[in-house]
C-alpha positions as CSV (number, residue, x, y, z in Angstrom):
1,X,0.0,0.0,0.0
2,X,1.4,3.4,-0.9
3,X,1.6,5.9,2.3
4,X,-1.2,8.5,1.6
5,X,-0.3,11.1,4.3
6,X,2.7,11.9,6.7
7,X,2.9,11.7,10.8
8,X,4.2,15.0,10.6
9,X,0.2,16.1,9.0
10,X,-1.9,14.1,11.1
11,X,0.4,15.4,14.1
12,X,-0.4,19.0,12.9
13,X,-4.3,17.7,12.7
14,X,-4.5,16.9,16.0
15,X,-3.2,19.9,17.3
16,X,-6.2,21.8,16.1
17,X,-8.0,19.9,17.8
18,X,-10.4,22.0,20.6
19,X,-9.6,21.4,23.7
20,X,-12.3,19.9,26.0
21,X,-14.1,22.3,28.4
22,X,-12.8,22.9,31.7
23,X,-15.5,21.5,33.3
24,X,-15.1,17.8,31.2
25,X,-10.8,18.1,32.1
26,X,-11.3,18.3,35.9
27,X,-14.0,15.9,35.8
28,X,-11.7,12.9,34.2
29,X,-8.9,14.0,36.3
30,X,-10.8,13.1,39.5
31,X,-12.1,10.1,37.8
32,X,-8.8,9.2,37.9
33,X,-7.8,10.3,41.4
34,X,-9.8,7.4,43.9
35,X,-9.0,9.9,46.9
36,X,-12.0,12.1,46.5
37,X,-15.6,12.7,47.2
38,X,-18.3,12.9,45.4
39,X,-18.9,16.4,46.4
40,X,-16.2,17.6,43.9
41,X,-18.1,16.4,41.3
42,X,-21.1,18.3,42.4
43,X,-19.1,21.4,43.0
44,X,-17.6,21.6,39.2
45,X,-20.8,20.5,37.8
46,X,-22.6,23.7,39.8
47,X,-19.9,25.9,38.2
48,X,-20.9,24.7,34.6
49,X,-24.7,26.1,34.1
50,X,-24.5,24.4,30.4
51,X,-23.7,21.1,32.2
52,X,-25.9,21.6,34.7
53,X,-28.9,21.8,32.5
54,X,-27.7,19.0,30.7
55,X,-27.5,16.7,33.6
56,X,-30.9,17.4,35.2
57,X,-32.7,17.0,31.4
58,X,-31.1,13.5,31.0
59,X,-31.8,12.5,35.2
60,X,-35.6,13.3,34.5
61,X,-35.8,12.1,31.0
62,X,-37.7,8.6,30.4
63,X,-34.7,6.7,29.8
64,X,-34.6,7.0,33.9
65,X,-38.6,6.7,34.5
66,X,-37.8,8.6,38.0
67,X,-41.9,9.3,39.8
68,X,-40.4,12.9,40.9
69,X,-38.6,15.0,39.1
70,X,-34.8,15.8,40.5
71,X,-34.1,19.4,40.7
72,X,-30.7,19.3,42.4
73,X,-27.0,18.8,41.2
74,X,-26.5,16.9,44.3
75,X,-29.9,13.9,43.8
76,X,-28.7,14.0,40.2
77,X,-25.2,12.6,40.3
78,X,-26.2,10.7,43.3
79,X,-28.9,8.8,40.8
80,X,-26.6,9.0,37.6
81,X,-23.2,8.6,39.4
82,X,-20.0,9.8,38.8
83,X,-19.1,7.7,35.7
84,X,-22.2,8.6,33.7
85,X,-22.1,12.4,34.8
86,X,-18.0,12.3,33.4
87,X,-19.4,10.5,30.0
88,X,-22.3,13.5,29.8
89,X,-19.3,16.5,30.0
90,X,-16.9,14.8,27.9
91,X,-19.4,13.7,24.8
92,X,-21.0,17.4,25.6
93,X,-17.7,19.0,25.0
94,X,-16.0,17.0,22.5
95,X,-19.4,16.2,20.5
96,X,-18.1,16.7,16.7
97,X,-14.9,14.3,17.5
98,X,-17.0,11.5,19.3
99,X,-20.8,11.8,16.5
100,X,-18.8,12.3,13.7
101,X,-19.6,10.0,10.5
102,X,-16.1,8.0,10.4
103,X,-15.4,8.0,6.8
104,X,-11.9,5.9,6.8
105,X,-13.9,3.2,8.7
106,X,-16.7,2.9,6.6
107,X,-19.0,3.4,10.2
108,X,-21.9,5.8,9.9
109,X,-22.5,8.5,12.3
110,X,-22.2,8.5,16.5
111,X,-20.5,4.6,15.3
112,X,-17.3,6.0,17.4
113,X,-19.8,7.4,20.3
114,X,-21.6,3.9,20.1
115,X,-18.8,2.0,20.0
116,X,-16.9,3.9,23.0
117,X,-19.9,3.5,25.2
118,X,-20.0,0.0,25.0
119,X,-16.5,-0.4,25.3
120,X,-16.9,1.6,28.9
121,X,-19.8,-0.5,30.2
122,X,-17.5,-3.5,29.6
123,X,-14.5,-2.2,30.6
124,X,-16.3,-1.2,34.5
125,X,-17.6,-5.0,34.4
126,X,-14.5,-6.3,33.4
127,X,-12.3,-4.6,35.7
128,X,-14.4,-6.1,38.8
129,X,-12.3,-9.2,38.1
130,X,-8.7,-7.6,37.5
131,X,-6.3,-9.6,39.8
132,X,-5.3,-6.4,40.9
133,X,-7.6,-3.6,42.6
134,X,-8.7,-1.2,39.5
135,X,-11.4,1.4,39.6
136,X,-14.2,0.3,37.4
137,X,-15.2,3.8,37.0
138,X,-11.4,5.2,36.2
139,X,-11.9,1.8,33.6
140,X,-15.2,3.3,32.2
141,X,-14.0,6.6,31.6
142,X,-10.5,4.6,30.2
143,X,-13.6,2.7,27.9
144,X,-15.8,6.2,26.7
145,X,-11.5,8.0,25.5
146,X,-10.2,4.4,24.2
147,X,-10.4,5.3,20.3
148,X,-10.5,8.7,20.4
149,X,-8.0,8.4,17.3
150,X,-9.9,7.2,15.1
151,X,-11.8,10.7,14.9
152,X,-8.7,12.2,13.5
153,X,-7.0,9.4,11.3
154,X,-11.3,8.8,9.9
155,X,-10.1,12.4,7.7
156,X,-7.0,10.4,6.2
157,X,-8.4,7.0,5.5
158,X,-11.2,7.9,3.2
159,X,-11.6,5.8,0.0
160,X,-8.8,3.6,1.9
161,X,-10.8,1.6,4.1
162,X,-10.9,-1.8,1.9
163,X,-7.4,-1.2,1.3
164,X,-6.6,-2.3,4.9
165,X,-9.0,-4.9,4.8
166,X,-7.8,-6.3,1.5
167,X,-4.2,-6.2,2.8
168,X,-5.1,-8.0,6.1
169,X,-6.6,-10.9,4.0
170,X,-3.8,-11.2,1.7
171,X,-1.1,-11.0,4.9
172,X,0.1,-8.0,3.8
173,X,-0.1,-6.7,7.2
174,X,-1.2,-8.6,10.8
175,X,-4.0,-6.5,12.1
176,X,-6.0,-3.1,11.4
177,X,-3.3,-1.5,13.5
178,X,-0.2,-2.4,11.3
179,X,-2.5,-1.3,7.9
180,X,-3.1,2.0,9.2
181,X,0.5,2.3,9.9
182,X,1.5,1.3,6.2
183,X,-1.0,4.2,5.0
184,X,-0.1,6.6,7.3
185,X,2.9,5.9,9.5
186,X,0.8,6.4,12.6
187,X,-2.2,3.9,14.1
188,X,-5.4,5.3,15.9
189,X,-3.9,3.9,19.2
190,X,-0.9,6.4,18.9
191,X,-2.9,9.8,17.4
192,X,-5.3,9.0,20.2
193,X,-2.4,8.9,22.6
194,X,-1.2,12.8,21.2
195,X,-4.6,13.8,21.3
196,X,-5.0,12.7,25.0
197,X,-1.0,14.5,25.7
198,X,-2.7,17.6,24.4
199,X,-5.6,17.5,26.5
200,X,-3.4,17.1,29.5
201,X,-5.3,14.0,30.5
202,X,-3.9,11.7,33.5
203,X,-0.6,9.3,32.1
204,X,-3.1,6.6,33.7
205,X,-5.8,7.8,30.8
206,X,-3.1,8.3,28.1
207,X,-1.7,4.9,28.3
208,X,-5.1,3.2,28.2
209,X,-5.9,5.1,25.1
210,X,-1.9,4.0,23.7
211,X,-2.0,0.6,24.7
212,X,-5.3,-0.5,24.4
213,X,-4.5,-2.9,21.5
214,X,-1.3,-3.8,22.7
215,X,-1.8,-3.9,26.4
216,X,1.5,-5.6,27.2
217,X,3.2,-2.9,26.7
218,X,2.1,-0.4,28.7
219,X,3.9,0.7,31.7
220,X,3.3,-2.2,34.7
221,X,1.5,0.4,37.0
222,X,-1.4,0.4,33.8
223,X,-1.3,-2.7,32.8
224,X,-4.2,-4.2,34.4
225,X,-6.4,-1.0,33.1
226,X,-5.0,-1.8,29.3
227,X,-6.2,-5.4,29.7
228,X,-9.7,-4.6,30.8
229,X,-9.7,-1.7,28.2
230,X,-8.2,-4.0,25.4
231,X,-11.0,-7.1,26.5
232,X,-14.1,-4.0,26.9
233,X,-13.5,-3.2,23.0
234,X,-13.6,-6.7,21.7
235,X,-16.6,-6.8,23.8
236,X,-17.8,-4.2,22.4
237,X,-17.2,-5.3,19.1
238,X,-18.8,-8.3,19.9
239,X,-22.0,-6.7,21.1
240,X,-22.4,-4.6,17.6
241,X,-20.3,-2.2,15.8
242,X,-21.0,-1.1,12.0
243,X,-17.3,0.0,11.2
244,X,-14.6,-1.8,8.5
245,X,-12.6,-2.3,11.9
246,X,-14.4,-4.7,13.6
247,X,-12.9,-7.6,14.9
248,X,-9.6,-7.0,12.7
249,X,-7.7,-7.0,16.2
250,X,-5.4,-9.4,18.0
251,X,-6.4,-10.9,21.1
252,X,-3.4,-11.0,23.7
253,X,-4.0,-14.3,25.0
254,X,-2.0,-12.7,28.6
255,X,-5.1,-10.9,29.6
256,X,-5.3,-14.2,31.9
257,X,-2.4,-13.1,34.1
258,X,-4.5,-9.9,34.5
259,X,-7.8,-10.3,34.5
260,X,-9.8,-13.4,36.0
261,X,-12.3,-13.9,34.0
262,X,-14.1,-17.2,32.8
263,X,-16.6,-17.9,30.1
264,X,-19.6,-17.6,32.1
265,X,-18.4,-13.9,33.1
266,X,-18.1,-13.0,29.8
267,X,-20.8,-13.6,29.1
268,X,-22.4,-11.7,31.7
269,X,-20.5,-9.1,30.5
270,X,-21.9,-9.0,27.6
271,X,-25.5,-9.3,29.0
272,X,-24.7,-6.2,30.8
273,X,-23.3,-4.1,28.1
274,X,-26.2,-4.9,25.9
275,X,-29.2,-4.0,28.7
276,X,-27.6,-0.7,30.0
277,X,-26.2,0.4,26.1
278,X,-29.7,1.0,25.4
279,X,-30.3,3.1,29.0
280,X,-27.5,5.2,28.6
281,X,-27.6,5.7,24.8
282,X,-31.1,6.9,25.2
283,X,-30.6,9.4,28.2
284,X,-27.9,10.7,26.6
285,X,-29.0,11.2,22.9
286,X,-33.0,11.5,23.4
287,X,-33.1,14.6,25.5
């Protein structure tokens, strides 16, 4: 396959990239801070009268079925919880990345917002069973940012799309990964890792969204939240996705020495991702 663009220009792309609103930053760096109280998500969420709206239309909305209506920050996030309220700021504020139709994928519009959302919901179920103590909601949030890069490569893969796919079957190349390097010189785990180094996210956050297909080589103290992201997105795959991508991953077999999880889990997991998808999508797109 013939390189279409350089690093050096999809660098430059993703440093246009907006940043997201204050209110979305300080919310994923608590989730990724365990020493803190949910009264600091109240307090930035008070601060933000946009978010604030938002969050008491989707608590009352009919996804939720509440008998009385919440009119507080406070009832609000203790009904929606932290993860959900984070996932609410950050789709608010990064919207045209995360709804965007993904052209170089072949995946229609909101596929990436679909796709991340289901990833998140198994990525909190998964990390229940890490061998090591892991924050399901830090996993979730890990789940909703995981392939953030494919927003910006989508721009510089159109009409390219069955070229990966066609080089993949022939053995040109091993995975999805190592055709959009060919084409590009970059792969949507590492433009979502720059993206994530501009947004001053959390290294715990960056690495996730690095080494989310190759979770063995992230840094040790990450490792376990790069397995349960890397397992959530086949899972989400799994469950439905409408992208060229799908399933054109490797598996890394180690997850084992991570995360203990048998077949009857997964597919619990699974049960799980498919009952509260439709929730979630629904509060947050219907209102």
């Amino acid at each position: 396959m013939k390189q279409r663009a350089s690093k050096e220009e999809i660098i430059a792309a993703i440093k246009e990239v907006p940043l997201l609103s204050p209110s979305a930053s300080q919310l994923l760096q608590l989730s990724a801070n365990s020493d803190h109280d949910i009264s600091e998500v109240v307090d930035i969420v008070k601060c933000d009268a946009a978010l604030t709206a938002r969050v008491l239309k989707i608590v009352n909305s009919v996804a939720y079925g509440l008998v009385h209506e919440v009119t507080t920050i406070e009832r609000a996030v203790g009904y929606l919880g932290e993860r959900m309220v984070a996932g609410i700021a950050l789709g608010d504020s990064a919207s045209a990345l995360f709804h965007k139709e993904l052209e170089g994928y072949d995946g229609p519009k909101s596929e990436l917002w679909n796709h991340d959302l289901r990833t998140a919901i198994a990525a909190r179920e998964i990390a229940k069973q890490s061998k090591q103590p892991l924050s399901p909601d830090l996993a979730f949030t890990a789940g909703i940012l995981h392939a953030v890069g494919k927003a910006v490569l989508s721009d510089f893969l159109q009409q390219t799309a069955n070229d990966v796919l066609t080089s993949i079957d022939g053995h040109e190349v091993t995975d999805y990964l190592a055709g959009e390097r060919e084409i590009l010189g970059i792969d949507h785990t590492e433009a979502g890792y720059e993206l994530a180094r501009n947004w001053e996210l959390p290294e715990s956050l960056q690495c996730a969204i690095r080494y989310h297909h190759r979770p063995a080589e992230a840094p040790p103290e990450y490792q376990h939240l790069a397995y349960a992201v890397h397992l959530g997105c086949i899972v989400a795959m799994m469950c439905g996705s409408q992208s060229s991508d799908s399933l054109q991953y490797h598996l890394d077999q180690n997850y084992i020495n991570f995360i203990d999880l048998t077949s009857e889990q997964l597919a619990l997991v699974m049960l799980e991702v498919n009952e509260t998808f439709g929730t979630m999508h629904n509060a947050m797109t219907d209102t």
